[in-house]
N, C-alpha and C positions, 0 to 999 in steps of 0.2 A: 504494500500500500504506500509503499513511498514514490517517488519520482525522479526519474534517473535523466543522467544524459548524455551522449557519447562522448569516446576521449579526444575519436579525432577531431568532434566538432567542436570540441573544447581548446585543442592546438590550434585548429587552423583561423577559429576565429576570438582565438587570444583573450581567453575568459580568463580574469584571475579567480582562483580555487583558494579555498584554504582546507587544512586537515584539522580532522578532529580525531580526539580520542583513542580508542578502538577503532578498528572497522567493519566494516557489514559484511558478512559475507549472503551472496545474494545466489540461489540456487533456483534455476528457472530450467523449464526445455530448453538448448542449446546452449546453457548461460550457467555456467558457474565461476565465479568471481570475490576476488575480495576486493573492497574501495575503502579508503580511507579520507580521499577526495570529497569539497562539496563546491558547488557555485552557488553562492549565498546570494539572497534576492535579486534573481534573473530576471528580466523582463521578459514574458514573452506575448508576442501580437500575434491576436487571434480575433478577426473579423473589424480590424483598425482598432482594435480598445487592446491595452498593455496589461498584462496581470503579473502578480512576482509570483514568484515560485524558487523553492529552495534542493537544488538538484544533484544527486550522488554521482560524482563520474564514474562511470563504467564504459567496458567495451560491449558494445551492442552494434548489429546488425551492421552493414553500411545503409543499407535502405531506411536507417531508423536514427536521427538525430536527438529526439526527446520523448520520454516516456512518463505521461500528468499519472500517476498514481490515485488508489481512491481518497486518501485523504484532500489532496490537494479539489477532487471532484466534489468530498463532502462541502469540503469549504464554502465551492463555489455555486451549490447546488445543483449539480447537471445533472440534465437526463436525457438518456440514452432512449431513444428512438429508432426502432426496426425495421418500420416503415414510417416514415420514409426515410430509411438511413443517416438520420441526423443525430449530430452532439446541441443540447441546448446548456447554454453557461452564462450563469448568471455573475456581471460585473460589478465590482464595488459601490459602482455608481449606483446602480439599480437599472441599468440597460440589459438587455438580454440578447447575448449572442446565439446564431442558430446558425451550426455547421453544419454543410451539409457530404455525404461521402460524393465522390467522383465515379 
């Protein structure tokens, strides 16, 4: 339930990380890792509004930059919609984002 982020898109687009503590060891299908890595309130734009988000570097996918966790979802209240393939997230502000899949 946490939210992760790649290491390369971490290098390439020159996030400063800091360490903490311990670290996570994170045991997923194709994924086992330890991080001790975090990028501390990221910004990230989703549908023009910026949300932060606090993200564990890990190596994941190349296809896969950032992964919102459920906490980070409680937060923001989303719901996941099937049909029609949409993320709805709700902003600080009180606007409502509605992603839709491709």
């Amino acid at each position: 339930s946490h939210s992760f982020i790649h290491e390369g898109y971490v290098r390439d687009n020159k996030f400063p990380t800091m360490e903490f503590g311990r670290g996570f060891w994170i045991i997923a299908p194709r994924i086992m890792h330890e991080s001790n890595q975090i990028v501390s309130r990221a910004w990230i734009e989703i549908g023009g509004l910026e949300f932060l988000a606090n993200l564990i570097v890990l190596k994941l996918g190349n296809d896969v930059d950032v992964i919102l966790g459920m906490k980070w979802m409680v937060k923001h209240q989303c719901v996941i919609r099937c049909v029609p393939r949409c993320v709805e997230i709700h902003h600080p502000s009180g606007k409502l984002v509605t992603f839709y899949a491709s």
